[in-house]
C-alpha positions as CSV (number, residue, x, y, z in Angstrom):
1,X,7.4,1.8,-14.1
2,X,10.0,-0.8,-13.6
3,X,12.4,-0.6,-10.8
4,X,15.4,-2.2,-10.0
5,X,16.0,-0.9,-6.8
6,X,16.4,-3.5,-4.4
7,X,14.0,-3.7,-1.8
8,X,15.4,-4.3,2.1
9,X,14.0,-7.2,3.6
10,X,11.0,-7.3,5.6
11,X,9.4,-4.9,2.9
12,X,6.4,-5.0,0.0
13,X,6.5,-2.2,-2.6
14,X,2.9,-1.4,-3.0
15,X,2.2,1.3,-5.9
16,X,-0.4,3.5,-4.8
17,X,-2.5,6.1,-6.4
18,X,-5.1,6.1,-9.5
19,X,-4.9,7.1,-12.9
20,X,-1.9,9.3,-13.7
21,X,-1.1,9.6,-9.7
22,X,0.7,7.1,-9.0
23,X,3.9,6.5,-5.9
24,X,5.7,3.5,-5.3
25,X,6.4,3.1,-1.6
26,X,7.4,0.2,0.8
27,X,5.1,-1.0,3.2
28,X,6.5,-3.2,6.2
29,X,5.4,-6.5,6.1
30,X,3.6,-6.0,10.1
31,X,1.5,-3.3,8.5
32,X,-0.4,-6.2,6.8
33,X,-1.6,-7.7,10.1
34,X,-3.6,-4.2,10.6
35,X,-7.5,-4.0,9.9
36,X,-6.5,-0.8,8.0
37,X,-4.6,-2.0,5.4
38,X,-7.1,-5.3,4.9
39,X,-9.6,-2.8,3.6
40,X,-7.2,-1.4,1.4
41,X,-6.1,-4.7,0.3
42,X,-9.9,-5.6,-0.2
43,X,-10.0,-1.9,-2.0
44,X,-7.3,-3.6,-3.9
45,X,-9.2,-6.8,-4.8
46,X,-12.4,-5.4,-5.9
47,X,-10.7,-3.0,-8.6
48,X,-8.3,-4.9,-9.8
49,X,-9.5,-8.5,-9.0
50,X,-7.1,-11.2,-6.9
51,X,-4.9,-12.3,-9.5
52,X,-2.9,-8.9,-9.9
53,X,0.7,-9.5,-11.7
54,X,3.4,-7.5,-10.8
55,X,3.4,-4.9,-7.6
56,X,0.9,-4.6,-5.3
57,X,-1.7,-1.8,-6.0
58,X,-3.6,0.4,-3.9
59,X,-6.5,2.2,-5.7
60,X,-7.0,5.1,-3.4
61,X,-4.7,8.7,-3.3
62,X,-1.6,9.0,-2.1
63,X,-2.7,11.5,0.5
64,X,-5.4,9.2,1.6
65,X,-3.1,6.5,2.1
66,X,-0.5,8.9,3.8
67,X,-3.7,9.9,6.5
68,X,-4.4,6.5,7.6
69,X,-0.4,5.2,7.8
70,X,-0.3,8.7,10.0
71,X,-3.9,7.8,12.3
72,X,-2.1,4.3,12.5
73,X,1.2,5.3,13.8
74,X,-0.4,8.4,16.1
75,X,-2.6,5.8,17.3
76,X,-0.1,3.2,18.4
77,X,2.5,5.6,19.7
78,X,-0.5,6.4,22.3
């Protein structure tokens, strides 16, 4: 799954999804500082341990992912 796109600054890929499932999408870097995506990045640490090479990856569905990025943004458009 290699890419050469280039990715605009300010940006992580992150490739999320399990098993055959899987989407590469950007992630902003602010959307680290949220206690949202910690757990995901914990999520993240317990599957596939700290010392990940290559892109960031989620372990969870990409409509799970898609629900709490959608709750986040609702929620600070309020």
């Amino acid at each position: 799954m290699a890419r050469k796109e280039k990715v605009p600054k300010g940006f992580v890929p992150i490739l999320i999804g399990q098993g055959e499932e899987r989407e590469r999408i950007l992630v902003h870097m602010e959307q680290f500082k949220q206690s949202y995506f910690l757990e995901l990045l914990d999520l993240a640490a317990q599957e596939f341990g700290y010392e990940q090479q290559g892109i960031l990856r989620i372990p969870c569905t990409t409509e799970a992912f898609r629900s709490v990025i959608g709750a986040v943004v609702r929620k600070t458009k309020s």
